[in-house]
DSSP file (Angstrom, degrees, kcal/mol; ACC not computed):
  #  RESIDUE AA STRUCTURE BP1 BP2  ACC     N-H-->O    O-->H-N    N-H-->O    O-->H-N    TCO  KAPPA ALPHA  PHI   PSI    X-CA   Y-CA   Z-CA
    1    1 A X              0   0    0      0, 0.0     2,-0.8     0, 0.0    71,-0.0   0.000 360.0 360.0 360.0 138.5    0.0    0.0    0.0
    2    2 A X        -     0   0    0     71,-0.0     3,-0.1     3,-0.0     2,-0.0  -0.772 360.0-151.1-103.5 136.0    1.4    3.5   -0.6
    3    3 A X        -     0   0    0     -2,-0.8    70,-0.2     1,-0.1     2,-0.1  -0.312  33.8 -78.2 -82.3 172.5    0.8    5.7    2.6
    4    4 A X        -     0   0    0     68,-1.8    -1,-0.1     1,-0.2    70,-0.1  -0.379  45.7-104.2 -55.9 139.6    0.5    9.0    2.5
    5    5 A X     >  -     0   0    0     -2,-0.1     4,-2.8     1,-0.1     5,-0.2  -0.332  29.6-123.6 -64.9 150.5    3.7   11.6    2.1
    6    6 A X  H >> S+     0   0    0      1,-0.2     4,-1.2     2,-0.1     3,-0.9   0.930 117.4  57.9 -62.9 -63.3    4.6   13.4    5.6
    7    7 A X  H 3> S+     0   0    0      1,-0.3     4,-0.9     2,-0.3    -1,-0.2   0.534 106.8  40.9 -27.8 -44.9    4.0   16.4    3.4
    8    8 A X  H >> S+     0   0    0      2,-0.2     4,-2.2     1,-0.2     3,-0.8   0.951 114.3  51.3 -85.8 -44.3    0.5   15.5    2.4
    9    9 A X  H XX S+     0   0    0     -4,-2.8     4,-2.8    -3,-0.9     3,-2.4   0.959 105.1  58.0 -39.8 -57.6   -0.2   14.5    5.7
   10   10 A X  H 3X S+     0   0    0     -4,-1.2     4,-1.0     1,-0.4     5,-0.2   0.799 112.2  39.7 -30.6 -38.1    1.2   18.0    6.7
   11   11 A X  H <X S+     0   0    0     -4,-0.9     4,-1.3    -3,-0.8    -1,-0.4   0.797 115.4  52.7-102.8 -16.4   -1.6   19.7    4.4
   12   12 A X  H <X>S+     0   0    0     -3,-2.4     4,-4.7    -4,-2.2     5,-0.5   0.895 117.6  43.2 -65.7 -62.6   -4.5   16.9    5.7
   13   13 A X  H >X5S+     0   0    0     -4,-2.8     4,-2.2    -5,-0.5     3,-1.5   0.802 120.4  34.7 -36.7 -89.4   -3.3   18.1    9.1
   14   14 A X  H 3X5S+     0   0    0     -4,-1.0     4,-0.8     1,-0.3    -1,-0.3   0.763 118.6  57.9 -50.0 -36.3   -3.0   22.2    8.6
   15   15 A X  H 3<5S+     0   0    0     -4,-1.3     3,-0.3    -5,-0.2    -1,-0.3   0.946 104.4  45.7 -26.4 -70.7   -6.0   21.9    6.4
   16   16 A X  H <<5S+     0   0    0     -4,-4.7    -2,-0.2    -3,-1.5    -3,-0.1   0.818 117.0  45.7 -64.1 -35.0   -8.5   20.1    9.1
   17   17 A X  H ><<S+     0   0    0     -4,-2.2     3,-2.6    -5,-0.5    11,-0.3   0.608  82.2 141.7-102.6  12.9   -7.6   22.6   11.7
   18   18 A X  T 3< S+     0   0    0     -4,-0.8     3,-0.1     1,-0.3    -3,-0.1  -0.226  79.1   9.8 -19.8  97.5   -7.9   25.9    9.1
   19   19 A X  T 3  S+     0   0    0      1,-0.7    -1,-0.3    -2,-0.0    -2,-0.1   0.065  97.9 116.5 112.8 -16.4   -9.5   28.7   11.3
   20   20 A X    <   -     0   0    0     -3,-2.6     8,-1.2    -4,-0.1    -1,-0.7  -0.612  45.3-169.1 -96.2 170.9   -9.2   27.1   14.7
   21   21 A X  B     -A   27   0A   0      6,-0.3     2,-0.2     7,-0.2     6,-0.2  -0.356  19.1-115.2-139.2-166.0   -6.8   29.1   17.1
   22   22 A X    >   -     0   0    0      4,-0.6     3,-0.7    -2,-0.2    -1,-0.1  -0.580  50.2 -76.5-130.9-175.9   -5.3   27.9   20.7
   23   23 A X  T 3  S+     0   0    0      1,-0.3     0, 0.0    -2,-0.2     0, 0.0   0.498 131.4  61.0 -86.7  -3.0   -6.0   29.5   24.2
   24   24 A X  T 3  S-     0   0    0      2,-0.1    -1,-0.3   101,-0.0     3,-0.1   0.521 117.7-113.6 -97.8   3.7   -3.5   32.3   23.0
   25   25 A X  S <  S+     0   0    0     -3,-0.7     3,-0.1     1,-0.2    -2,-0.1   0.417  71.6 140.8 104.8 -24.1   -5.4   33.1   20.5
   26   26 A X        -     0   0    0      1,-0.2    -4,-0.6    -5,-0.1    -1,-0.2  -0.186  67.5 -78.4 -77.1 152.7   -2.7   31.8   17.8
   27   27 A X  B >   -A   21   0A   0     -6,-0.2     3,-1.7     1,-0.1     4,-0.3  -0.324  45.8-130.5 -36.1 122.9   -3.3   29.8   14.5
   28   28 A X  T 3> S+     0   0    0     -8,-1.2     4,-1.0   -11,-0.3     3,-0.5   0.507  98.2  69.9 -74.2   1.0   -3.9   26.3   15.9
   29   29 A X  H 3> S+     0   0    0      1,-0.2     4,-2.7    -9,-0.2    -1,-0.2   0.597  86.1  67.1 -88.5  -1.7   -1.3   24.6   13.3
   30   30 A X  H <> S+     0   0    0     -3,-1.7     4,-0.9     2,-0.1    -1,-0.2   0.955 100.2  47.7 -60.1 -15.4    1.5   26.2   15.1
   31   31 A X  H >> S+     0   0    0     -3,-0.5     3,-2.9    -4,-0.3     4,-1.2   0.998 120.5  42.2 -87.9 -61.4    0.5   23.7   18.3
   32   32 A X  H 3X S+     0   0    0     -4,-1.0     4,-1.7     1,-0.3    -1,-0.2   0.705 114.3  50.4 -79.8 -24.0    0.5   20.7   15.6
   33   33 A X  H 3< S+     0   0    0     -4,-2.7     4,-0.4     1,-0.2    -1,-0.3   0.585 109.8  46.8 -62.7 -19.0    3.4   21.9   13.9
   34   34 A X  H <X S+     0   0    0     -3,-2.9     4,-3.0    -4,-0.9    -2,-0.2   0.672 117.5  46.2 -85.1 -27.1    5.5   22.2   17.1
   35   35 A X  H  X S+     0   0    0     -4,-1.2     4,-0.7     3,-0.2    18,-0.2   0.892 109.4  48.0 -81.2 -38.8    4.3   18.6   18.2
   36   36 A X  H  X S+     0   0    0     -4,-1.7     4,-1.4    16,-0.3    -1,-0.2   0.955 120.5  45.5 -77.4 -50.5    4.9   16.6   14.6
   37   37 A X  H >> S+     0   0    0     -4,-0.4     4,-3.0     1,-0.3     3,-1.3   0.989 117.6  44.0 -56.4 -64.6    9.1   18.8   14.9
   38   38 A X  H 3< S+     0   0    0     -4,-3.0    -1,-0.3     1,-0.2    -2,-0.2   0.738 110.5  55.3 -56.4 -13.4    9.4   17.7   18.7
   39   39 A X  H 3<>S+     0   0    0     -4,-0.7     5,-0.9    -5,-0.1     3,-0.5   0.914 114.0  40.9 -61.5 -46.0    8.2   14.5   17.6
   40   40 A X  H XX5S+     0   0    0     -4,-1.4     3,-1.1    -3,-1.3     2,-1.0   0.910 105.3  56.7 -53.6 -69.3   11.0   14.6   15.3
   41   41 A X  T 3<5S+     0   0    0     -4,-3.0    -1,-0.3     1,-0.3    -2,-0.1  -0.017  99.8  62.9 -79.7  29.7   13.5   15.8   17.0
   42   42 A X  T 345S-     0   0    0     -2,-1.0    -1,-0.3    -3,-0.5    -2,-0.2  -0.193 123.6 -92.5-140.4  30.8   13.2   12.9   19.8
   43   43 A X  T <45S+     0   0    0     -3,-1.1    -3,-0.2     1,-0.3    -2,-0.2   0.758  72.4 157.9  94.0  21.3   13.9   10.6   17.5
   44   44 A X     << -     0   0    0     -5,-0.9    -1,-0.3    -4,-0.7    -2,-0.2  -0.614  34.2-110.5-104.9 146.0   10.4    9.4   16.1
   45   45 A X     >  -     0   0    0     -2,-0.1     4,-2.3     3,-0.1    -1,-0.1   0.183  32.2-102.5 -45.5 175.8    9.4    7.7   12.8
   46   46 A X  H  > S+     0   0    0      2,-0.2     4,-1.0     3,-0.1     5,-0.6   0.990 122.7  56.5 -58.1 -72.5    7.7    8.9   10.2
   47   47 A X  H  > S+     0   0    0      1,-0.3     4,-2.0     2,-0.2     5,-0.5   0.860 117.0  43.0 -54.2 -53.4    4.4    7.0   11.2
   48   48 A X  H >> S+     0   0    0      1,-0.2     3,-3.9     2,-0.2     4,-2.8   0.954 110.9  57.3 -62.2 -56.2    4.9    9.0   14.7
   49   49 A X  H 3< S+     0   0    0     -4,-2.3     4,-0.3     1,-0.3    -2,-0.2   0.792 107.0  43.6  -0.7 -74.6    5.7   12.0   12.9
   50   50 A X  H 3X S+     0   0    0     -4,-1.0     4,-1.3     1,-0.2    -1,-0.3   0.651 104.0  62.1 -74.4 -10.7    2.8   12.0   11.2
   51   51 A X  H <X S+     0   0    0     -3,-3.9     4,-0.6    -4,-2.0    -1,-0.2   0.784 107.2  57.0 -82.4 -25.7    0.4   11.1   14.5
   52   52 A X  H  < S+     0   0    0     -4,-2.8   -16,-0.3    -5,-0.5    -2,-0.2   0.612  98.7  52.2 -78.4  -3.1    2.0   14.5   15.5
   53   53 A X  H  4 S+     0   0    0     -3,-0.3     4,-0.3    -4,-0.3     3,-0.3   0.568 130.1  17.5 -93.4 -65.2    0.7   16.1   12.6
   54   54 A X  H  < S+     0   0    0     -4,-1.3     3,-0.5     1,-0.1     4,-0.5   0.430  77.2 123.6-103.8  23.9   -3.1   14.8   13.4
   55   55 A X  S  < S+     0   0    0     -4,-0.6     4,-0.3     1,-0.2    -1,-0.1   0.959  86.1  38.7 -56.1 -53.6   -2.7   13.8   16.9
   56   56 A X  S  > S+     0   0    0     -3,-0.3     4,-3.1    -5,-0.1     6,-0.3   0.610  85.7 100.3 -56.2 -21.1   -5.9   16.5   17.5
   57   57 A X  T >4>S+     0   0    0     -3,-0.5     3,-3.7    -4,-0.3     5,-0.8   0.870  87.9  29.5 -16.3-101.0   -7.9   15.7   14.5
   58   58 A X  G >45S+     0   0    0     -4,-0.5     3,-2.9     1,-0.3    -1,-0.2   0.979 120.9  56.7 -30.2 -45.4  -10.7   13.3   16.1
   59   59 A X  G 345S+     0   0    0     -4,-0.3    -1,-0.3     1,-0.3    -2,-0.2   0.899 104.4  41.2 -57.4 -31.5  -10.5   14.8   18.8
   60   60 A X  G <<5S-     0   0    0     -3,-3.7    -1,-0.3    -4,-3.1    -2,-0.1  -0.307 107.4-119.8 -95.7  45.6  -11.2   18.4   17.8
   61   61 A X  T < 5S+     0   0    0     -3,-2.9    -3,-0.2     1,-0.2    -2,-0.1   0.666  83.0 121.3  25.1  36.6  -14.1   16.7   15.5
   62   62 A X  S   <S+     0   0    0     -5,-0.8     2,-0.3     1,-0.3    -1,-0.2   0.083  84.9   9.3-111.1  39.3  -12.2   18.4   12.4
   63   63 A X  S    S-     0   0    0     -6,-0.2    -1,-0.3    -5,-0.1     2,-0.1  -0.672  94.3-120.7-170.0 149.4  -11.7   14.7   10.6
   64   64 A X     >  -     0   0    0     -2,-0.3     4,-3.6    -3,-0.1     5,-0.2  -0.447  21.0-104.2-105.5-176.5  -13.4   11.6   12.0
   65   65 A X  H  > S+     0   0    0      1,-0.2     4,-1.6     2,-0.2    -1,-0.1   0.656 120.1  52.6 -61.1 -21.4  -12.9    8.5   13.2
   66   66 A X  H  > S+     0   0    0      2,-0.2     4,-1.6     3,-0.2    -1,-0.2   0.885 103.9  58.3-120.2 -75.9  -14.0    6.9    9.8
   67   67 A X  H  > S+     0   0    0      1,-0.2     4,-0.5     2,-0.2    -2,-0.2   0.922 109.1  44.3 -35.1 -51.7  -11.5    9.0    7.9
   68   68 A X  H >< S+     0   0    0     -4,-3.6     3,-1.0     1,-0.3    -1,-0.2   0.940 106.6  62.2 -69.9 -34.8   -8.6    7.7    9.9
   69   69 A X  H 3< S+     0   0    0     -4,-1.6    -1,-0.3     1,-0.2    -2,-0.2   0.917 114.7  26.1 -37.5 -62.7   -9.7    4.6    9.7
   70   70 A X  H 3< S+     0   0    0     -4,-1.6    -1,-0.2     2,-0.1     2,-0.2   0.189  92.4 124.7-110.3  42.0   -9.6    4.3    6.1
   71   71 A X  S << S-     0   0    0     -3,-1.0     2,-2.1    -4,-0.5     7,-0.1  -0.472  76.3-106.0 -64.1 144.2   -6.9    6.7    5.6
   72   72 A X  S    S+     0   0    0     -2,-0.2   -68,-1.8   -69,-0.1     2,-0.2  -0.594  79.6 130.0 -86.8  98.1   -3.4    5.6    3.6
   73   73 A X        -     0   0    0     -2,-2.1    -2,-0.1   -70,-0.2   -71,-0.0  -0.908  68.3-103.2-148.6 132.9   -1.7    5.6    6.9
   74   74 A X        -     0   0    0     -2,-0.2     4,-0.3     1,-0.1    -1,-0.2   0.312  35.8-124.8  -0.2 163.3    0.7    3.0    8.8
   75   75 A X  S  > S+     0   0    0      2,-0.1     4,-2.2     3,-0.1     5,-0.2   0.470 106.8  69.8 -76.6 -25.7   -1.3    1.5   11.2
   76   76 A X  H  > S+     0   0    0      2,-0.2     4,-1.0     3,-0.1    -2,-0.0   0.869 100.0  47.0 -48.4 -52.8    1.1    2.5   13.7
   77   77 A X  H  > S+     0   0    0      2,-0.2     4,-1.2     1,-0.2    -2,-0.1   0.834 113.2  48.7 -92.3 -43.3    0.1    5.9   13.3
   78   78 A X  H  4 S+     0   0    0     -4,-0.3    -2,-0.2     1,-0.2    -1,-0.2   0.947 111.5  44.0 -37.0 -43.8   -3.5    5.3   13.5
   79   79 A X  H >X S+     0   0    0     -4,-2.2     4,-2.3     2,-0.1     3,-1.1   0.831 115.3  54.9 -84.3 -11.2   -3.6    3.3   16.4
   80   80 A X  H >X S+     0   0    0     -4,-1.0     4,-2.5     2,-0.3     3,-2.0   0.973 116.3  46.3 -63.7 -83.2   -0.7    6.6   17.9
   81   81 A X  H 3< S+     0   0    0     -4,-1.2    -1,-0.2     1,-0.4    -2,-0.1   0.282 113.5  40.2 -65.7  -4.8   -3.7    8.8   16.8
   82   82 A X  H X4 S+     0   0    0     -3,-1.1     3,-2.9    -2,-0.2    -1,-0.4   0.770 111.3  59.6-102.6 -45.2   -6.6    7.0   18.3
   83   83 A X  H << S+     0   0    0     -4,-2.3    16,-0.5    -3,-2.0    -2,-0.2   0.887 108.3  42.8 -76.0 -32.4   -4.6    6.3   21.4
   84   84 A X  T 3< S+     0   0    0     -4,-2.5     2,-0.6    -5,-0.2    -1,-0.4   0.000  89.6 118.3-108.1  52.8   -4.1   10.2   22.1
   85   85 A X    <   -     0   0    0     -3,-2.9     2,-0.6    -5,-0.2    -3,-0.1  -0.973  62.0-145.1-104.2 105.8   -7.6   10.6   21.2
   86   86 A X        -     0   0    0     -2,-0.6    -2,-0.1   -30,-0.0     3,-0.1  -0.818  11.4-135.4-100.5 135.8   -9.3   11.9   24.2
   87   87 A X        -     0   0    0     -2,-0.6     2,-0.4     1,-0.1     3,-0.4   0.230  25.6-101.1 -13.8 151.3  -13.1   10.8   25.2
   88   88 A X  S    S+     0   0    0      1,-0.2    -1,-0.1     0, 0.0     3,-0.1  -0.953 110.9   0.2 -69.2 131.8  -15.7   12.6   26.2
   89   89 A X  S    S+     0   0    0     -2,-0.4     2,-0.2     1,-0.3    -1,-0.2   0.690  92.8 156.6  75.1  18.2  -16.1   12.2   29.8
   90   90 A X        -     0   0    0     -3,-0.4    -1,-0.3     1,-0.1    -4,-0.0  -0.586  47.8-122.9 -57.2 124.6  -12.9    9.8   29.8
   91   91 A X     >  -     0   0    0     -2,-0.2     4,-1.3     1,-0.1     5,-0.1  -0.216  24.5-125.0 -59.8 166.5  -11.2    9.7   33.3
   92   92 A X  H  > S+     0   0    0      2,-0.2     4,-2.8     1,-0.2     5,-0.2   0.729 109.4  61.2 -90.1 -17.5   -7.5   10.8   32.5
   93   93 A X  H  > S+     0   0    0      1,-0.2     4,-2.7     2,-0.2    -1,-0.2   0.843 102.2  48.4 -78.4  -7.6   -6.3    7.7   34.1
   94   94 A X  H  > S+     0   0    0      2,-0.2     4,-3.6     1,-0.2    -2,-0.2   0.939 117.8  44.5 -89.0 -43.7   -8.1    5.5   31.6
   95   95 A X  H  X S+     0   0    0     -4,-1.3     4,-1.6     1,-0.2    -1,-0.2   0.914 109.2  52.1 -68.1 -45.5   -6.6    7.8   28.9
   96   96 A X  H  X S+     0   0    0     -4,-2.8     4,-3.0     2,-0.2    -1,-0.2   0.965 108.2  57.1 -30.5 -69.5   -3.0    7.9   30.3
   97   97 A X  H  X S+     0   0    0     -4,-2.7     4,-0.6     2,-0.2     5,-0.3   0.915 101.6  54.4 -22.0 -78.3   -3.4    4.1   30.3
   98   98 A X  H >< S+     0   0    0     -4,-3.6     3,-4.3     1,-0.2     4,-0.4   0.842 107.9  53.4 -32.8 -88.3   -4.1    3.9   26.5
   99   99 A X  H >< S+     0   0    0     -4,-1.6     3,-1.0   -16,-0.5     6,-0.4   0.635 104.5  43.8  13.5 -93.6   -1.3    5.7   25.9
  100  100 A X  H 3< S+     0   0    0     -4,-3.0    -1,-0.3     1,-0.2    -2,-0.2   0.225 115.3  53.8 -78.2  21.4    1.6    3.9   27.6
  101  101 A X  T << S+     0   0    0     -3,-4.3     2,-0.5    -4,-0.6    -1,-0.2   0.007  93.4  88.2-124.5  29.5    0.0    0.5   26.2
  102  102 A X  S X  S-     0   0    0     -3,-1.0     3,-2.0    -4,-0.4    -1,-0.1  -0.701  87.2-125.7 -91.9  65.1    0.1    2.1   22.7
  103  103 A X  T 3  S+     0   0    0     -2,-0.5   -23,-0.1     1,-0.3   -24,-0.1   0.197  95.0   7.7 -43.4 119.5    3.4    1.4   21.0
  104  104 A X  T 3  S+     0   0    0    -24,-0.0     4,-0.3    -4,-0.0    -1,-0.3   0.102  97.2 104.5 113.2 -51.8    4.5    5.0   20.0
  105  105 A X  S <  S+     0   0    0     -3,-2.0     4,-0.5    -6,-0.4    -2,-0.1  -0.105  74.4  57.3 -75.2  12.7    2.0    7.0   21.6
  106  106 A X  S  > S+     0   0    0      2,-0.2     4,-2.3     3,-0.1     5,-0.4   0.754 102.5  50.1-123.5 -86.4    4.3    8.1   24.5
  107  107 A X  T  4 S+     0   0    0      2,-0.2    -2,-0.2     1,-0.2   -63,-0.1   0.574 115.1  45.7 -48.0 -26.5    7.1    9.8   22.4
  108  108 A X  T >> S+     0   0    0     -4,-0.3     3,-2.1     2,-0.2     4,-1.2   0.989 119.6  49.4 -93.8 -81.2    3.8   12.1   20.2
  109  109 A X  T 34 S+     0   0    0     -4,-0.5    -2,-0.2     1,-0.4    -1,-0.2   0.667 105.1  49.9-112.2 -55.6    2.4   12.7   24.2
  110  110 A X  T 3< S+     0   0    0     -4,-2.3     4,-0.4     1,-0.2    -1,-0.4   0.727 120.2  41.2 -84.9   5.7    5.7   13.9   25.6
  111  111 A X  T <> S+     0   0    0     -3,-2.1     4,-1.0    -5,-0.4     2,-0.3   0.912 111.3  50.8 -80.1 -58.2    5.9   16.5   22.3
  112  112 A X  T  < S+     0   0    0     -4,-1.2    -1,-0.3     2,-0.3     2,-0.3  -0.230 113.6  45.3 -87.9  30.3    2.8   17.4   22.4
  113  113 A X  T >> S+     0   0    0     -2,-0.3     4,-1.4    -3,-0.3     2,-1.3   0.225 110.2  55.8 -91.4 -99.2    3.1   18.3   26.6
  114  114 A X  H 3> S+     0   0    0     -4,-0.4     4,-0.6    -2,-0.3    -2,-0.3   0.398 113.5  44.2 -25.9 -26.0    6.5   20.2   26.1
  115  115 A X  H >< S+     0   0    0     -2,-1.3     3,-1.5    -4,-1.0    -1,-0.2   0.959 119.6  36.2 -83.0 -77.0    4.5   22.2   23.7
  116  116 A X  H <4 S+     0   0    0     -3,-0.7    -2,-0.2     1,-0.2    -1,-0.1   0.663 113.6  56.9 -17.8 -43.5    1.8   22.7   25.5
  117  117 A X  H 3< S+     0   0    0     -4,-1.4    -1,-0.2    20,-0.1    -2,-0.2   0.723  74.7 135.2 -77.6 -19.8    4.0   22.9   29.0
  118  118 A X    <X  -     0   0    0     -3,-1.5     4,-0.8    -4,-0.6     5,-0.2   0.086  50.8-151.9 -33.6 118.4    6.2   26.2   27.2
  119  119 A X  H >> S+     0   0    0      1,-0.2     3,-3.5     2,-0.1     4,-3.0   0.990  98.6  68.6 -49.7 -65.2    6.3   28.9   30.1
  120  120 A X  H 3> S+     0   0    0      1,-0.2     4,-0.7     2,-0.2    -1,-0.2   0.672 107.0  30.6 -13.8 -71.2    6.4   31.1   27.0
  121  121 A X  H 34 S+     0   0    0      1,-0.2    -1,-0.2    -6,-0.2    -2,-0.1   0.562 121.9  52.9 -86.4  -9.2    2.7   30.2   26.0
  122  122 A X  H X< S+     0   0    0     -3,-3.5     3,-1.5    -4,-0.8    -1,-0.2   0.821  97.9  63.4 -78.2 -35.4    1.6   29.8   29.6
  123  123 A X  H 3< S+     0   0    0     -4,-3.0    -2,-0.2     1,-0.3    -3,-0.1   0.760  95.3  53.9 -64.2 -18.9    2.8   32.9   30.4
  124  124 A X  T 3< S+     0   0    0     -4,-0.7    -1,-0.3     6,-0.0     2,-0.1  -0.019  97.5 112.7 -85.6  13.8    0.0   35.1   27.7
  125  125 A X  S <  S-     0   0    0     -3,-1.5     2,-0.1     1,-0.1     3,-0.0  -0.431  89.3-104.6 -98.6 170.0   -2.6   33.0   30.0
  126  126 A X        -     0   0    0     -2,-0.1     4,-0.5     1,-0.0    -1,-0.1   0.060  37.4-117.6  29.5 152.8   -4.8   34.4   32.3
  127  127 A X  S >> S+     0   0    0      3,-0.2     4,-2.7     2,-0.1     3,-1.0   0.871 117.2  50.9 -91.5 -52.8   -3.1   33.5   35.8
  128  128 A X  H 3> S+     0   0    0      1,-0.3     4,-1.1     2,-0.2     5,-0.2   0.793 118.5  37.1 -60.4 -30.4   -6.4   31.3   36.8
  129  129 A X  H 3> S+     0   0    0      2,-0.1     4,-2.3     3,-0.1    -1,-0.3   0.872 113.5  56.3 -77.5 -29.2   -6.2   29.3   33.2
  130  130 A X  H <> S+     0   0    0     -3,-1.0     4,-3.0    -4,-0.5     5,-0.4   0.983 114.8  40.7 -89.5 -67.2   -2.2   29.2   33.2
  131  131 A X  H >X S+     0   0    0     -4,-2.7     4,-2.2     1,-0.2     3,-0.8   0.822 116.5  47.3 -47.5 -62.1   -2.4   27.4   37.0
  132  132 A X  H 3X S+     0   0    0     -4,-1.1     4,-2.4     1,-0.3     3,-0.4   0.889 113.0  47.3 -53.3 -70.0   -5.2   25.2   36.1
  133  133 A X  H 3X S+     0   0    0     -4,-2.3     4,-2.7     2,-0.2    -1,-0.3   0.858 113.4  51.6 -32.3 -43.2   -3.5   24.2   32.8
  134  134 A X  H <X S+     0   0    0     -4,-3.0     4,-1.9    -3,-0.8     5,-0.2   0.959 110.8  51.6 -64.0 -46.2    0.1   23.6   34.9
  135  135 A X  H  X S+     0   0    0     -4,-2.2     4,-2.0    -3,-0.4     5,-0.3   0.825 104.2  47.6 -74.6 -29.9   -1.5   21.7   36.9
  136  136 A X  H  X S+     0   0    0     -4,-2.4     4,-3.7    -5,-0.2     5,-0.4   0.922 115.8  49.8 -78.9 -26.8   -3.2   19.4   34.7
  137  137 A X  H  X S+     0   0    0     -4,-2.7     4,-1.6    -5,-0.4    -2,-0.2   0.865 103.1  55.1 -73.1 -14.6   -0.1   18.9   32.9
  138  138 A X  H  X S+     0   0    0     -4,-1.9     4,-2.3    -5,-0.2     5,-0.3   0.852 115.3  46.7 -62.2 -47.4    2.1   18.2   36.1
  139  139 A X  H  X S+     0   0    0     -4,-2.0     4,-0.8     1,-0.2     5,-0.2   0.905 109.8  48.0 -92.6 -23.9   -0.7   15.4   36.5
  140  140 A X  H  X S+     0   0    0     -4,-3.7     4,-2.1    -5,-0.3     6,-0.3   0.982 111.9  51.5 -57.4 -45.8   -0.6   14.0   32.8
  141  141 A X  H >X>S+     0   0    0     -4,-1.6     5,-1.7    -5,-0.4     3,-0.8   0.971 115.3  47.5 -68.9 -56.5    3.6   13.8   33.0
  142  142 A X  H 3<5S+     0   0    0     -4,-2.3    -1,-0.3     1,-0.3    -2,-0.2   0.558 109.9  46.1 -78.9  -7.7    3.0   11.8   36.4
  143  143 A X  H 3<5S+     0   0    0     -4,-0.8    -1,-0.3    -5,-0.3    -2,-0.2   0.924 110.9  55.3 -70.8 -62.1    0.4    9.5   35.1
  144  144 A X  H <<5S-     0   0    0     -4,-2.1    -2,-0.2    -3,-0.8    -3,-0.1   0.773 116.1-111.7 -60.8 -89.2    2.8    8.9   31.9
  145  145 A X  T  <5S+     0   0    0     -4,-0.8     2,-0.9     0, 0.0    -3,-0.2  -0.352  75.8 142.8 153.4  15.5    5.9    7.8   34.3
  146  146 A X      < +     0   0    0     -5,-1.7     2,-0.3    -6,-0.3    -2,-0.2  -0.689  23.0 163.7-130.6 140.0    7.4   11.1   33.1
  147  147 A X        +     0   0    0     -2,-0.9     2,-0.7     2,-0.1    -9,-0.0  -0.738  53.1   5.9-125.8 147.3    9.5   13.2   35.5
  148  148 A X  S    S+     0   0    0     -2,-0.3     2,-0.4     2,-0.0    -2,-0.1  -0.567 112.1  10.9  84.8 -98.6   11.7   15.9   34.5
  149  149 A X              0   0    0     -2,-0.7    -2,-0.1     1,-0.1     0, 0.0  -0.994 360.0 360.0-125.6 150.0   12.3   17.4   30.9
  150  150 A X              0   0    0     -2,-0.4    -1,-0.1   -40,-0.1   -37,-0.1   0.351 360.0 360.0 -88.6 360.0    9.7   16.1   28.4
């Protein structure tokens, strides 16, 4: 089967999230563009690569479950993309869980925190969103077994 280019993934990806922003307000493919590079630059495949590119899809309902499904993508990076697909009304331990029994899904998770964790993008927060936010990510890294730099 021929997969998808990262490149075309890269335009699936920046496509689906066209017009949505982040809690700073910013075009939301910087967040997926920072995630899919740190993905890269800790040493992940392509197939993670490219779960770092759509790691928000499902989740932010801009491509469904049904697209990924019969998407030309690894399976690797499907099941990566399902795995950091959070529920509605999912406990966090259940989701954590998924995760670290995911093969992959860890390395896309500790990118996509360090992005997310930047003092830089906490710091443009609200003080009452910025804590709340610190704190759930202090309790995501310690669910994931990971202490220290992400």
């Amino acid at each position: 089967m021929d997969y998808l280019s990262l490149a075309e993934v890269e335009t699936i990806a920046r496509r689906a999230h066209e017009g949505q922003v982040d809690k700073n307000g910013h075009p939301y493919s910087e967040h997926i563009a920072a995630v899919a590079r740190g993905t890269a630059e800790r040493g992940g495949s392509e197939a993670q690569i490219a779960a770092g590119w759509l790691h928000d899809t499902v989740e932010d309902d801009r491509l469904s479950r049904e697209w990924l499904e019969g998407a030309a993508l690894p399976e690797s990076t499907k099941a990566i993309v399902d795995a950091l697909t959070k529920r509605p009304g999912e406990p966090v331990e259940e989701y954590t869980a998924r995760i670290l029994a995911t093969p992959g899904a860890l390395l896309v998770k500790r990118a996509d925190l360090a992005h997310n964790s930047d003092p830089a993008r906490l710091a443009v927060l609200d003080g009452p969103t910025a804590e709340r936010l610190r704190a759930k990510y202090a309790r995501m890294r310690e669910l994931l077994g990971l202490t220290g730099e992400l």
